[in-house]
C-alpha positions in Angstrom: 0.0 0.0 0.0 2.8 2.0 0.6 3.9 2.0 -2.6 0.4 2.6 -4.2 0.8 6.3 -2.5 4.2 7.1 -3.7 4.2 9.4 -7.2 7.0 7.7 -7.8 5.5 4.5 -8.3 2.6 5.6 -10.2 4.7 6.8 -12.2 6.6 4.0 -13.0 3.9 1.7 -13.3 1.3 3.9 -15.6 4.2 4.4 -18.0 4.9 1.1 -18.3 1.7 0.0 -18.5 1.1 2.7 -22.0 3.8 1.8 -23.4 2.8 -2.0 -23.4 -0.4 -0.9 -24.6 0.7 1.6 -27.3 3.0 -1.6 -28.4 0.2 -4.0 -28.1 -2.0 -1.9 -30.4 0.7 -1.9 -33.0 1.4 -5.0 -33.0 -2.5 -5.5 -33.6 -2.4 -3.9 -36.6 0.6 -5.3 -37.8 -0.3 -8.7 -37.4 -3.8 -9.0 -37.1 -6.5 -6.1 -38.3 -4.5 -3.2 -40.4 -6.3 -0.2 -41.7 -6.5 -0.6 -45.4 -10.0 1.1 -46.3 -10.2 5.2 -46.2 -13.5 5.1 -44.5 -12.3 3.3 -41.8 -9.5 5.5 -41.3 -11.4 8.6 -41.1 -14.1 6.6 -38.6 -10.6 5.5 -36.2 -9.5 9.0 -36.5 -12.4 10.3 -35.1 -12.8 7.9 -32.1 -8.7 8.3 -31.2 -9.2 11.9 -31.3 -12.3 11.9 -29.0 -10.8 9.3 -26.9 -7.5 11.6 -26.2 -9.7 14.6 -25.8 -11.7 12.4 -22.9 -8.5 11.8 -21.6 -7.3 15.7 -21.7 -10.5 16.4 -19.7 -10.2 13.5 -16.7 -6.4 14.4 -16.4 -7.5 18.5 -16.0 -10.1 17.2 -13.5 -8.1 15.1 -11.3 -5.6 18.1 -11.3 -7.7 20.4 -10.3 -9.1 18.0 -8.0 -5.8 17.6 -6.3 -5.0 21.3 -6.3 -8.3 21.8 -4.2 -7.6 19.5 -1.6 -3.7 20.7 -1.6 -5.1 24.7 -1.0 -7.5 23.1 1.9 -4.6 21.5 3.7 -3.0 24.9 3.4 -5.9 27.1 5.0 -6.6 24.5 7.8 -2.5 24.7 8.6 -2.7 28.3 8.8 -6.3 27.9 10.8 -4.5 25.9 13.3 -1.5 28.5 13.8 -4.3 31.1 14.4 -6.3 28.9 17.1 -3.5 27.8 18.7 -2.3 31.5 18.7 -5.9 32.5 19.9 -5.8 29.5 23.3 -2.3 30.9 24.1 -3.1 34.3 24.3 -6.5 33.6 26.1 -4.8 31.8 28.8 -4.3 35.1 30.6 -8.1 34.9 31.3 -7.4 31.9 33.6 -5.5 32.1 37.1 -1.7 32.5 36.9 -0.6 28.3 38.0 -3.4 27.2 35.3 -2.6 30.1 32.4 0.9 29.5 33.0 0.0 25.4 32.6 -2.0 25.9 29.9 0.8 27.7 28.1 3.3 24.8 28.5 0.8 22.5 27.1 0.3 24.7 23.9 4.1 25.1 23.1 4.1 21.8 23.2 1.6 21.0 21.2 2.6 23.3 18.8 5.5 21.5 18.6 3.9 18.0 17.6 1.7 19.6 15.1 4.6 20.8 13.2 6.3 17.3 13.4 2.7 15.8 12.1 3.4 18.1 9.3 6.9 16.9 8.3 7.0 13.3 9.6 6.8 10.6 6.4 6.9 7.7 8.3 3.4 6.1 9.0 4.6 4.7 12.1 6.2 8.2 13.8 3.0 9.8 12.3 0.9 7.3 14.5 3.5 8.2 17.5 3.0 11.9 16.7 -1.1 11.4 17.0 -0.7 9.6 20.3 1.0 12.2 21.9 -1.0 14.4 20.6 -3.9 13.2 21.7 -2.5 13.0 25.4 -2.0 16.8 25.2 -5.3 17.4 23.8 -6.7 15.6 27.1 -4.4 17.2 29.3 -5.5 20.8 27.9 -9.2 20.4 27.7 -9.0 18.9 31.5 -7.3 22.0 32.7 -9.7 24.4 31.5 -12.7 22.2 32.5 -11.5 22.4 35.9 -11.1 25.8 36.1 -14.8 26.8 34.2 -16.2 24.3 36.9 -14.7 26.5 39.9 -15.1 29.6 37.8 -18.4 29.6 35.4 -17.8 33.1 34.4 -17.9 34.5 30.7 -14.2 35.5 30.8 -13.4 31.9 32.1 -15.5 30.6 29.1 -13.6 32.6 26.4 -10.7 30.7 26.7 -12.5 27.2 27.6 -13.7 28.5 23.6 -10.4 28.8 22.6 -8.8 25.1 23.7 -11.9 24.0 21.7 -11.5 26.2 18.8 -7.5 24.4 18.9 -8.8 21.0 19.5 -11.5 21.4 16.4 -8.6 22.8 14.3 -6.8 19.4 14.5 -9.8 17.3 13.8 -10.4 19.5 10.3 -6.8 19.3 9.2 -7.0 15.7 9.6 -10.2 15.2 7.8 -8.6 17.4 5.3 -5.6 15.1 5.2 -8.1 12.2 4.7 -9.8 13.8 1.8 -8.0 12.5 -1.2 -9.0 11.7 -4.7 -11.2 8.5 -4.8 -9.6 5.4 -6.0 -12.3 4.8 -8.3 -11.0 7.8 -10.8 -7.8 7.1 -10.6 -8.8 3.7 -12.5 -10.7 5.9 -15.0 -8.2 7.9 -16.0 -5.8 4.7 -16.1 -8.1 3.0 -17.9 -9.2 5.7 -20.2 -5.1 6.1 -20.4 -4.4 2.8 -21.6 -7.0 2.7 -23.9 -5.9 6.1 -25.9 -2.6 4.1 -26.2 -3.6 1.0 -28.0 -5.8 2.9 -30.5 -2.0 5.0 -30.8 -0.4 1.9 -31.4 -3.4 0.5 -33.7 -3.0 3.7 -36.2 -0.5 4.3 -38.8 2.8 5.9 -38.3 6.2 6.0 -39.5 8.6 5.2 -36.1 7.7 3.3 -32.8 9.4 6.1 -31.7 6.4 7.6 -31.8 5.0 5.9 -29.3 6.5 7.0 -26.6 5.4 10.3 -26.3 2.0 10.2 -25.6 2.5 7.7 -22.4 5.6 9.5 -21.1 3.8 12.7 -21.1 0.1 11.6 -19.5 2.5 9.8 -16.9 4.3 12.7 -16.1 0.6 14.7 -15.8 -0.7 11.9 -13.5 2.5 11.9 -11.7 1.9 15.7 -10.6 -1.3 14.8 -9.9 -0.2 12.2 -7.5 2.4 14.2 -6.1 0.1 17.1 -5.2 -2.5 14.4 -4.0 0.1 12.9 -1.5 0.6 15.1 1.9 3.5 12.5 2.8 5.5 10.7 0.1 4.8 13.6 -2.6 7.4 16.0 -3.1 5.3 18.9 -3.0 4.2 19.0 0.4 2.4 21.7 2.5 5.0 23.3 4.9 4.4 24.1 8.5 5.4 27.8 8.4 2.2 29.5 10.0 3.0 26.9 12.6 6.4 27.2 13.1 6.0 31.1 13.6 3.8 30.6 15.6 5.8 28.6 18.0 8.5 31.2 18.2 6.7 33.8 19.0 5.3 31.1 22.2 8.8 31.1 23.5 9.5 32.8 26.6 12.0 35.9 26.4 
């Protein structure tokens, strides 16, 4: 599964699989069914031509299907630099031992959310979680306690603010989660491979030739991957509203 999420493995493997059916189609033609009448020529031309135009479209969908989930990771990163922001600066409203607590617990978690952001390794990204998760318990308890002895509206301002951070986290992850369904990535493989065999199945002068069209739809789905991966892709969303954000949480 692993490998299914890398782009560089989708890459690989679409690319080989076009060029085996751009090959395929040729050898189809070769061998078995070549195009010898005109009106069958112009009929194939017209069915290759809408077929690649299908395939034009899925690829600028997917795309820009992975560009809107890539710009929602972005604004929930910078949402959770603001919350966390928000809780820090709110902890004034509680008493000094439980501001001063509460303040700890946010550098901290700071801290893990921007290793959540960098870590690639499924099994430091479940450590990362785990911890997190402690320090969302330890946060949410301190607060409680002090709205319990304190019910007041300036207490409840920053109970409102640990929540606000605690819901930030929950919506990044969901946006993390929000990828592009399996089921159109086999369309546009499909649709893919089947624009390369009626490549291979037309006329041309060089098998050359046919290597163009799969290397560049691989390198198209390959950005798409990449920009559809938050971990193994190379472009990645970078913590840096988050890492500011921890600075300016250290004391001076």
């Amino acid at each position: 599964m692993q490998r299914l999420d890398s782009p560089f493995f989708v890459f690989a493997a679409i690319l080989i699989v076009q060029w085996l059916a751009a090959y395929a189609g040729d050898a189809f033609r070769r061998k078995v069914r070549p195009l010898r009448k005109e009106g069958e020529r112009q009929d194939f031309d017209i069915v290759r031509t809408a077929s690649l135009t299908l395939l034009g479209l899925i690829i600028g969908f997917s795309f820009a299907m992975a560009v809107s989930r890539y710009d929602q990771r972005k604004d929930f990163e910078e949402a959770e630099a603001n919350a966390i922001g928000t809780g820090y600066l709110r902890a004034d409203l509680l008493p000094a031992d439980d501001a001063s607590l509460v303040r700890q617990l946010l550098t901290k978690y700071c801290n893990e959310r921007i290793e959540y952001y960098l870590a690639r390794d499924e099994v430091r990204v479940g450590q990362i979680d785990a911890d997190t998760g402690k320090l969302q318990v330890e946060l949410w308890r301190v607060v409680v306690r002090v709205a319990a002895a304190q019910p007041t509206p300036i207490i409840g301002l920053a109970v409102s603010a640990i929540n606000d951070v605690l819901g930030a986290q929950g919506r990044t992850q969901a946006a993390w989660w929000n990828r592009i369904p399996f089921t159109a990535w086999m369309l546009m493989a499909l649709i893919a491979i089947a624009c390369n065999l009626l490549l291979g199945y037309g006329e041309h002068r060089t098998t050359a030739f046919l290597l163009i069209l799969p290397l560049v739809v691989s390198i198209s789905i390959f950005l798409i991957a990449d920009i559809d991966s938050p971990r193994t892709g190379i472009i990645r969303v970078q913590p840096h509203n988050l890492a500011t954000q921890c600075l300016s949480m250290k004391p001076s």
